[in-house]
C-alpha positions as semicolon CSV with decimal commas, in nm:
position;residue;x (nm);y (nm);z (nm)
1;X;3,014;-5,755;-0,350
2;X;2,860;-5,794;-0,669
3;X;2,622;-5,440;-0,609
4;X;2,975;-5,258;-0,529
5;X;3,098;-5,366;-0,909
6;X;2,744;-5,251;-1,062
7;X;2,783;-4,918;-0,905
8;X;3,088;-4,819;-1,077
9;X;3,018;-4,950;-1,401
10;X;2,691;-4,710;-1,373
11;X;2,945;-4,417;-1,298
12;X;3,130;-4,508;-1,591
13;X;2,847;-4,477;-1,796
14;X;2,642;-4,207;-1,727
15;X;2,663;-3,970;-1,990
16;X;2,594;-3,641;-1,753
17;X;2,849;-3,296;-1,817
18;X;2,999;-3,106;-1,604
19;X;3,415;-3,017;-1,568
20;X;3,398;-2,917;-1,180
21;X;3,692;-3,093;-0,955
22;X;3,587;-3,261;-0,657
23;X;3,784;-3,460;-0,360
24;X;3,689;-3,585;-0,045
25;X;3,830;-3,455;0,258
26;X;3,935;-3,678;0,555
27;X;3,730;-3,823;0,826
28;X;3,895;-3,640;1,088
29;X;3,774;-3,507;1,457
30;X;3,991;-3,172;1,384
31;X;3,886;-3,102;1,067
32;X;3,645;-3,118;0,925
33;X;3,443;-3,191;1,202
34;X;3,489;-2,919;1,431
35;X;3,470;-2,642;1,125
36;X;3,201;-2,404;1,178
37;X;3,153;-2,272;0,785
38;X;3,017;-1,966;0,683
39;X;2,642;-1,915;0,706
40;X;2,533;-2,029;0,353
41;X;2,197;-2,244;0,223
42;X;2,440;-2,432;0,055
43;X;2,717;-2,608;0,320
44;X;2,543;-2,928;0,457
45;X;2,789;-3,012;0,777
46;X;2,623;-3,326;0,890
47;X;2,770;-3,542;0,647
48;X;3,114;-3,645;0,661
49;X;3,328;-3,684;0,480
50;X;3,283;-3,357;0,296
51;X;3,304;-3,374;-0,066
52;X;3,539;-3,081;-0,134
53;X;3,513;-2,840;-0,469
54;X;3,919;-2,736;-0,400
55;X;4,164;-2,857;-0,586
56;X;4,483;-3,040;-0,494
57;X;4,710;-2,763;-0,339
58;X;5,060;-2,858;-0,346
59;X;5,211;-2,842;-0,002
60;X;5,511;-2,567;-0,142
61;X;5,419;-2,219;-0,101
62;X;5,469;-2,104;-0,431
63;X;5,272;-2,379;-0,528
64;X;4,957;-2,302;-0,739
65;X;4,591;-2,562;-0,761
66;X;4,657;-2,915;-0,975
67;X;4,340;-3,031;-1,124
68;X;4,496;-3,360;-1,211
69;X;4,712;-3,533;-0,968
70;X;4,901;-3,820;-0,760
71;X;5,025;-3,801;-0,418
72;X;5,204;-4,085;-0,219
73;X;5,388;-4,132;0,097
74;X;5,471;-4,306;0,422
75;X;5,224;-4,390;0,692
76;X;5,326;-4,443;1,049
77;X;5,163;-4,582;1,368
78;X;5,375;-4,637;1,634
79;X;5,242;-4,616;2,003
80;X;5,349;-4,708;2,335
81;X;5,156;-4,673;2,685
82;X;5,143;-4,818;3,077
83;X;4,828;-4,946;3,204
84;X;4,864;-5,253;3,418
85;X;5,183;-5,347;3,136
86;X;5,372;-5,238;2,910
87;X;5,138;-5,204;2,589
88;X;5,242;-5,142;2,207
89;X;5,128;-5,109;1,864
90;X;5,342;-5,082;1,538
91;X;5,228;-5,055;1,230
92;X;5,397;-4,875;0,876
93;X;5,180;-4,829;0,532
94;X;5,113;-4,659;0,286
95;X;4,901;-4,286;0,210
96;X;4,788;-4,251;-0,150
97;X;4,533;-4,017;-0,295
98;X;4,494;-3,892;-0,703
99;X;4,257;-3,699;-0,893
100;X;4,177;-3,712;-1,275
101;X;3,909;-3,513;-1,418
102;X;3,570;-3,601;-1,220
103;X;3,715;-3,887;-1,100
104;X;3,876;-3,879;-0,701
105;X;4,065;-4,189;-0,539
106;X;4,213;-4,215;-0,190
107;X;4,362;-4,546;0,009
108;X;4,501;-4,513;0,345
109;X;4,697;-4,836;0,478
110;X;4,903;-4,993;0,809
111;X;4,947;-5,313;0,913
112;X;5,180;-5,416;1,243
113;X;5,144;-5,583;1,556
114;X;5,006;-5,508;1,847
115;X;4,942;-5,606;2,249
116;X;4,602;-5,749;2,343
117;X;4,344;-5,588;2,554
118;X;4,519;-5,261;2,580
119;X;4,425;-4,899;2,471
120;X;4,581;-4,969;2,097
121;X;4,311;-5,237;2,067
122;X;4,258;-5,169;1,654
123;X;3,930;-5,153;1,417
124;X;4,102;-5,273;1,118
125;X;3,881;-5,494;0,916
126;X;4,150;-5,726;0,888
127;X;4,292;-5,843;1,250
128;X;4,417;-6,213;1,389
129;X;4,525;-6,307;1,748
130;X;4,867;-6,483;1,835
131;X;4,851;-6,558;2,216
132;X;4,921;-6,192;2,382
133;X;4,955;-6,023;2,047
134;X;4,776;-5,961;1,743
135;X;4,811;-5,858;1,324
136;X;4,610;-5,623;1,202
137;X;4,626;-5,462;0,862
138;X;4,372;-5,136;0,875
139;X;4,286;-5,003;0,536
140;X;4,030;-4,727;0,413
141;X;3,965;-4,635;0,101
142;X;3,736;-4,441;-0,196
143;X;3,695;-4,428;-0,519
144;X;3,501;-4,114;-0,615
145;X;3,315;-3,928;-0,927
146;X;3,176;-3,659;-0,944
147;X;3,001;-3,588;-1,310
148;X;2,815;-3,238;-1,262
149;X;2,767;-3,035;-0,947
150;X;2,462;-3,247;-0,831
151;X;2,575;-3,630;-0,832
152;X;2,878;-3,780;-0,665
153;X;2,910;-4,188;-0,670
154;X;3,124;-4,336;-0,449
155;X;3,283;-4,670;-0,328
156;X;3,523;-4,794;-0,105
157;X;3,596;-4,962;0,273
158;X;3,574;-4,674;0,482
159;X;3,344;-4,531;0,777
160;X;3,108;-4,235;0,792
161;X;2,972;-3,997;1,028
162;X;2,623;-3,808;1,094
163;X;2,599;-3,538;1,264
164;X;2,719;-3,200;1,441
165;X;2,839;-3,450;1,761
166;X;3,126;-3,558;1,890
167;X;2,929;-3,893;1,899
168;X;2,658;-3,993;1,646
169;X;2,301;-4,141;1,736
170;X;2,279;-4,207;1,388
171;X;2,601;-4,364;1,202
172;X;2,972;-4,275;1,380
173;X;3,325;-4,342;1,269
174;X;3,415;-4,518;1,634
175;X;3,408;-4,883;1,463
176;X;3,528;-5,112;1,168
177;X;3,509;-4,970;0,850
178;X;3,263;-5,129;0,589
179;X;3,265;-5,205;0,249
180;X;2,995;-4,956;0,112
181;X;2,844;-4,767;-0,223
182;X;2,747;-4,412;-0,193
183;X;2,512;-4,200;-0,415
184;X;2,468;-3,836;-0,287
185;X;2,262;-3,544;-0,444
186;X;2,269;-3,192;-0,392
187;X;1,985;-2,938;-0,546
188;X;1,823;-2,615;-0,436
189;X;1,863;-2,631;-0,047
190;X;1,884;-3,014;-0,014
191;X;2,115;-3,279;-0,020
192;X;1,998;-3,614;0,004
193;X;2,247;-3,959;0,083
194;X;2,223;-4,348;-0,017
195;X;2,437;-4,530;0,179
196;X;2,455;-4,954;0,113
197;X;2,694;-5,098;0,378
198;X;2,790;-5,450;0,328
199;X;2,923;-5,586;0,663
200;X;2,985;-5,926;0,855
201;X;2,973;-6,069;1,217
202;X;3,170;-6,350;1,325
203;X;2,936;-6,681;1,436
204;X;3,079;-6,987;1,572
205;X;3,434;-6,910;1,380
206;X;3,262;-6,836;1,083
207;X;3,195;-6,511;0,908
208;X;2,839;-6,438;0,773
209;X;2,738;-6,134;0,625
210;X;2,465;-5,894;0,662
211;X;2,391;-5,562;0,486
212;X;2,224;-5,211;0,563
213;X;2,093;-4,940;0,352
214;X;2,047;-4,580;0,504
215;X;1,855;-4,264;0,336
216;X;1,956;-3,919;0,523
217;X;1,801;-3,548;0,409
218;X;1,980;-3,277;0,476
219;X;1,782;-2,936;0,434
220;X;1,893;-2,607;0,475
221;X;1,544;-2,468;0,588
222;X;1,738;-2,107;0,611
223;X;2,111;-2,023;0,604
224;X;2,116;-2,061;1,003
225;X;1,868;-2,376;1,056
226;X;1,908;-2,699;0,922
227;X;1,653;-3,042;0,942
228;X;1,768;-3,373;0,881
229;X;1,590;-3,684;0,804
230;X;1,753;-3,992;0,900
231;X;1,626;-4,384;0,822
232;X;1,810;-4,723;0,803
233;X;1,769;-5,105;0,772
234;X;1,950;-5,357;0,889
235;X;1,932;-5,674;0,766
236;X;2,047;-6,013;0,728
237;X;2,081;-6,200;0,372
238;X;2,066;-6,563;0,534
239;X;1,824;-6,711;0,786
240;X;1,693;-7,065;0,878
241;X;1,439;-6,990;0,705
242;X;1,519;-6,811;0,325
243;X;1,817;-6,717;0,179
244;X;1,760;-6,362;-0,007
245;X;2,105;-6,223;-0,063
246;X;2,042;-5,809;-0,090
247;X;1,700;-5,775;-0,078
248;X;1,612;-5,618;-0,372
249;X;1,352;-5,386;-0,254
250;X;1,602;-5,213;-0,015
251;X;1,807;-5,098;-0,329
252;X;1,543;-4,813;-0,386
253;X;1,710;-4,563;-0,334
254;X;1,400;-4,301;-0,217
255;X;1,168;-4,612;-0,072
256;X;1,090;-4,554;0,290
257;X;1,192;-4,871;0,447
258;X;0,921;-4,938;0,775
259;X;0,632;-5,006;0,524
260;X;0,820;-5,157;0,246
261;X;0,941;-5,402;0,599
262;X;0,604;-5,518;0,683
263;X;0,527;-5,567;0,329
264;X;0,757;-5,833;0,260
265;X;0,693;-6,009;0,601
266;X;1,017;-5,910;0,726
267;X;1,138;-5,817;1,104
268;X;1,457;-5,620;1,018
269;X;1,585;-5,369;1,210
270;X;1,444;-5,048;1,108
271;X;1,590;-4,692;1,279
272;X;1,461;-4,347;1,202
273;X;1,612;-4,031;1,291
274;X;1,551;-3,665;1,309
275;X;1,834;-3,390;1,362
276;X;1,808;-2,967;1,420
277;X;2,123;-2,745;1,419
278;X;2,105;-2,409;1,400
279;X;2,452;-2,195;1,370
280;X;2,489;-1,850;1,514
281;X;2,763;-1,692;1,375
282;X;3,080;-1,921;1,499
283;X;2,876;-2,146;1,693
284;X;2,641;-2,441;1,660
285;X;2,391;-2,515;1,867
286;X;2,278;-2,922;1,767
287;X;2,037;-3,211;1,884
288;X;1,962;-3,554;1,725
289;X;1,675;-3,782;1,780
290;X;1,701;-4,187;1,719
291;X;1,395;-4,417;1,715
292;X;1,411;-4,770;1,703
293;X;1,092;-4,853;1,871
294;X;0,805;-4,663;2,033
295;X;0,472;-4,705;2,185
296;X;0,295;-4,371;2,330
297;X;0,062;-4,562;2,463
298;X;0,316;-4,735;2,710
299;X;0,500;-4,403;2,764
300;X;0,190;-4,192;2,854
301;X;0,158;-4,562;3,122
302;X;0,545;-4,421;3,254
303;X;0,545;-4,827;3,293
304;X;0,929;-4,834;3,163
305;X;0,826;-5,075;2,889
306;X;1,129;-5,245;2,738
307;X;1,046;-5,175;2,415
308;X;1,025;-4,808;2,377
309;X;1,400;-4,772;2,234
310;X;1,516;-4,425;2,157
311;X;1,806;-4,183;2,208
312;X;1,825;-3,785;2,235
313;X;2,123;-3,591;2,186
314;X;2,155;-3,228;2,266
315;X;2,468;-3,038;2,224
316;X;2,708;-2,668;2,153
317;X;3,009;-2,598;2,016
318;X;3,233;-2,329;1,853
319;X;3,523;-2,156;1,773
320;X;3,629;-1,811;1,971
321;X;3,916;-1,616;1,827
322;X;4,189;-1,563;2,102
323;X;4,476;-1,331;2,094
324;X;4,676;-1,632;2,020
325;X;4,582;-1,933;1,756
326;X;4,224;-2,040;1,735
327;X;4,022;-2,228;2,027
328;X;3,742;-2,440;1,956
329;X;3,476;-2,596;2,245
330;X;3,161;-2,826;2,302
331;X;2,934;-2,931;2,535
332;X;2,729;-3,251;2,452
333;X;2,457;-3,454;2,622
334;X;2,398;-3,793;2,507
335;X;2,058;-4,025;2,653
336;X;1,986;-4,353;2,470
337;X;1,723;-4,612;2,649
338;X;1,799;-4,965;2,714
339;X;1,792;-5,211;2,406
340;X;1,822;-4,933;2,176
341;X;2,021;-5,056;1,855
342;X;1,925;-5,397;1,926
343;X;1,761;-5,703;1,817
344;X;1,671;-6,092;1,817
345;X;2,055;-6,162;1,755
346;X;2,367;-5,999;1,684
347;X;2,356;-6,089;1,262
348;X;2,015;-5,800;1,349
349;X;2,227;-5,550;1,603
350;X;2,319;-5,181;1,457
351;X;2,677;-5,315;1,448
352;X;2,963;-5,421;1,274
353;X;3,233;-5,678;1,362
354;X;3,178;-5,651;1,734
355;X;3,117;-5,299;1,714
356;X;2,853;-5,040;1,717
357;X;2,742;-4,828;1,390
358;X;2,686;-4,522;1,614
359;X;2,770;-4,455;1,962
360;X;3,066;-4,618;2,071
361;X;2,889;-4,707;2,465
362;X;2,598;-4,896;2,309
363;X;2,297;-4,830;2,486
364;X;2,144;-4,793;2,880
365;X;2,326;-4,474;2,966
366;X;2,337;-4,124;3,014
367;X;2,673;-3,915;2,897
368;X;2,753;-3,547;2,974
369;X;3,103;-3,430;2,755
370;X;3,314;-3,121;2,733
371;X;3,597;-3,073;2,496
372;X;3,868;-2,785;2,442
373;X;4,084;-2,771;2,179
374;X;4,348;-2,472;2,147
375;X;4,604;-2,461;1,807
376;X;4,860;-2,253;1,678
377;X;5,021;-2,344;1,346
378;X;5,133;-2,681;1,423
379;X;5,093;-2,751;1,774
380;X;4,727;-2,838;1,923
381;X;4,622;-2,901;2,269
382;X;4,318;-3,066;2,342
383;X;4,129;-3,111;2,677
384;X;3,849;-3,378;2,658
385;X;3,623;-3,484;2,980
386;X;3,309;-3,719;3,038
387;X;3,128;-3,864;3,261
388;X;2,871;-4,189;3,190
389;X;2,620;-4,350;3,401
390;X;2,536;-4,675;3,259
391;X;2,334;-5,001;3,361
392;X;2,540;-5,255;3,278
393;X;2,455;-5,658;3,214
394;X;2,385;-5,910;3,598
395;X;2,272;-6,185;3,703
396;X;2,285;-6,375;3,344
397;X;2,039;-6,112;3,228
398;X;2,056;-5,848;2,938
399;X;2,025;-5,502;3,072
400;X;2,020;-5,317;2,749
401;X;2,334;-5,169;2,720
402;X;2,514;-5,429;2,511
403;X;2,373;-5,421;2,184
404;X;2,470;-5,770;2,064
405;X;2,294;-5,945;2,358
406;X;1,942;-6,019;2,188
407;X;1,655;-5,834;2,388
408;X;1,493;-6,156;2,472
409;X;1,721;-6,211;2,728
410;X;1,564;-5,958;2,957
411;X;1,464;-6,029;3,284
412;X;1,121;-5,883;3,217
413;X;0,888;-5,650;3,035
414;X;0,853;-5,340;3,244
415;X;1,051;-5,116;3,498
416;X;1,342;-4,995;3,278
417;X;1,480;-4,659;3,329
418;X;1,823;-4,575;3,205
419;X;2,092;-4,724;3,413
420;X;1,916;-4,996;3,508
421;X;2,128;-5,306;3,559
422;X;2,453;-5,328;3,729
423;X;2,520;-4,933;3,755
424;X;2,843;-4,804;3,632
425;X;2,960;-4,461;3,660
426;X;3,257;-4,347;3,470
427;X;3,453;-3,999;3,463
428;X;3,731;-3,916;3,196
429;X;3,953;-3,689;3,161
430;X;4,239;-3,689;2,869
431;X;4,471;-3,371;2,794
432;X;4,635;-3,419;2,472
433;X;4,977;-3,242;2,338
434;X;4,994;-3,295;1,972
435;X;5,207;-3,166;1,706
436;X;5,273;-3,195;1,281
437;X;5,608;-3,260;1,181
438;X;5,553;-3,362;0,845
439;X;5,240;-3,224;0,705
440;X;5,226;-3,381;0,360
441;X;5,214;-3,731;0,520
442;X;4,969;-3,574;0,818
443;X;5,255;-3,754;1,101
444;X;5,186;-3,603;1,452
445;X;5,373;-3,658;1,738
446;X;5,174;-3,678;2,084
447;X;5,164;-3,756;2,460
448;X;4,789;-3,848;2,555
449;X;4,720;-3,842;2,952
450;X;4,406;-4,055;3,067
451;X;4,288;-4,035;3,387
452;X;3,974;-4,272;3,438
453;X;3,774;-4,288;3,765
454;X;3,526;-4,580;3,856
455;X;3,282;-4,666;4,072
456;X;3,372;-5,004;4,066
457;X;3,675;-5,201;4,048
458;X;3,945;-5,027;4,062
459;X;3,849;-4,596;4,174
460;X;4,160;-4,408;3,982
461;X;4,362;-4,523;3,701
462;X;4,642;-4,314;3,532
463;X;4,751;-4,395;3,149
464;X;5,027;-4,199;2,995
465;X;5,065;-4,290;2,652
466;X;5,316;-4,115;2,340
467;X;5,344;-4,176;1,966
468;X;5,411;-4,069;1,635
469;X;5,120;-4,183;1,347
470;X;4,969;-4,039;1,016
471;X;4,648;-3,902;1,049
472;X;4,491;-4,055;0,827
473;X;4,158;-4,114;1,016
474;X;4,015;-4,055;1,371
475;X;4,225;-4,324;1,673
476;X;3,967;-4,316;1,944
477;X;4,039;-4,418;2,293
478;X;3,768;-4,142;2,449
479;X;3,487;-4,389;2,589
């Protein structure tokens, strides 16, 4: 954790000017991720959190902008369904943000209990099981500055998201927040991102650590079109056969990392990505690629060679002014090839504590979504459906889908198609009524409905499920 200290100490020191305000806006599915902004050369959407230029606005109506602030209250999480049993989760905390001058800090916190295996299942960072229940305390956080209007530094225990999806290829919010450093840049048309992620799998009862750096490039090619660049490496500080700590040549922050891996004998995990969204007027029309291996030779074969790992994403959405509120929709395709994300062993996988970096399924599947969301003041409906065909692990063999089984446990070299394995096919459906009661504390009330079929097991299952929690960051349960 020692980087984490020498990146704020270089905030603290560097002498640039500048007396803009900057916060950073929540990591939330409503908004900002379903915003469609104004056509401009200068809003970059595929980052997320957004780092905001607003001020603090004062939830009273008379209220005018505070450059300088603090702002505390209650957080809530308190959730009760009916699968097979009665399942729970309670949890009360703590939601504190503050801005002084070009500096921005934010800490979201709830710890409670909770039933195993059920849909409250939590990603907090810190979790223990007691027979059929478990603790968890969840916390996020960021510490922010912002010198001039090009540079913003940031730190924290948080998650971030890439892209225009409702899933990422590249890096999602569906799993455990990491302890990271930030450094991102903005000039002419271009912002570029340095993410260091300092994560942790657990081996044998023991935690070990492993780290990743990530570049992205965002460019705004025209005010409709935008490119993105996408690379990352995954790595591990501690093998049987060195112990490096954070390899030193992954701190450069503009290397690119597949040569700079071969040069120093290395076999990390190395992804690359490429994204194009182009927005037409209220709408978005958005595709990511992912490459984690790739031979043409072996594609041009069509031989289904095991290691040509890659993903595709294709996808629309928008916002359509009714008579009545404001309705937003997508449509999203999602394809990623078995073994994609991952690697000799799960200290190597594109994961974190159990759980994927990007999309929540893993790998060995193709996904089709739709999503409808309808609000008016405070109340919001939302319609979400899916359906997933996926080859899933047999016969004591690795399949592909689950990234933390190493991909030497295939049964062979050639023949894989997506969906290969034990097939699974999976259709979801989840209508959502959701309202804000308090809106300075973000607490919603809401009555989920989940209706699941199968192909095997059991065909339809039914899960009604009501609560009241702060928003305070995304609560999937839609995969």
């Amino acid at each position: 954790m020692k980087h984490l200290f020498h990146i704020i100490v270089l905030c603290s020191l560097l002498p640039f000017a500048g007396s803009a305000q900057y916060g950073i806006d929540p990591l939330l599915e409503e908004l900002p991720a379903d915003s469609v902004l104004p056509l401009s050369v200068e809003n970059h959407t595929g980052l997320r959190p957004f780092i905001r230029t607003s001020n603090f606005q004062s939830w009273k109506k008379d209220a005018i902008a505070k450059p300088n602030y603090f702002f505390i209250a209650p957080a809530v999480d308190l959730n009760g369904a009916y699968t097979s049993k009665l399942d729970f989760r309670t949890g009360l905390g703590v939601n504190m943000h503050a801005q002084a001058g070009k500096w921005f800090f934010k800490v979201g916190a709830v710890g409670g209990v909770g039933t195993v295996d059920s849909f409250f299942n939590t990603r907090a960072y810190y979790l223990e099981r007691k027979g059929d229940l478990y603790n968890y305390v969840d916390v996020r956080g960021r510490i922010s500055f912002t010198p001039n209007e090009i540079f913003n530094f940031q730190v924290g225990l948080d998650n971030h998201f890439i892209g225009e999806g409702s899933r990422s290829l590249f890096l999602g919010d569906y799993g455990t927040p990491q302890p990271f450093g930030q450094i991102r840049t903005k000039f002419w048309r271009v912002e570029y991102t340095v993410l260091y992620q300092f994560m942790r799998e657990q081996v044998a009862g023991q935690w070990k650590s492993k780290y990743a750096t990530t570049h992205h490039i965002s460019l705004n090619a025209t005010k409709w079109l935008n490119i993105g660049i996408f690379e990352s490496v995954l790595f591990q500080p501690k093998d049987t056969l060195l112990n490096r700590g954070y390899e030193a040549e992954y701190l450069n922050p503009v290397i690119f990392f597949r040569p700079q891996e071969y040069s120093i004998g290395s076999s990390d995990n190395v992804l690359i990505g490429f994204s194009m969204d182009a927005k037409i007027k209220s709408h978005t029309i958005y595709s990511q690629f992912i490459l984690d291996e790739f031979n043409l030779k072996e594609i041009r074969k069509k031989t289904g060679w095991w290691a040509n790992k890659f993903g595709l994403q294709f996808g629309v959405k928008g916002r359509i002014k009714p008579s009545v509120g404001n309705l937003f929709y997508r449509v999203e395709y999602n394809m990623l090839r078995p073994y994609t994300y991952a690697h000799i062993n799960q200290m190597q996988a594109y994961g974190h504590q159990g759980n994927v970096l990007a999309h929540p399924n893993g790998a060995n599947f193709h996904e089709l979504l739709g999503e409808l969301k309808w609000q008016k003041d405070q109340l919001l409906l939302k319609f979400f459906t899916s359906y997933r065909l996926q080859g899933m692990d047999k016969d004591g063999f690795s399949y592909g889908a689950n990234i933390y089984q190493p991909y030497t446990l295939r049964p062979e070299d050639y023949g894989f198609y997506v969906g290969r394995g034990a097939g699974q096919n999976v259709s979801r459906t989840i209508i959502t009524v959701d309202y804000e009661v308090w809106k300075p504390a973000s607490l919603h009330v809401f009555l989920e409905n989940h209706m699941i079929i199968r192909n095997v097991g059991q065909k339809f299952s039914y899960y009604p499920m009501i609560g009241i929690r702060s928003q305070l960051w995304n609560d999937y349960r839609n995969y």
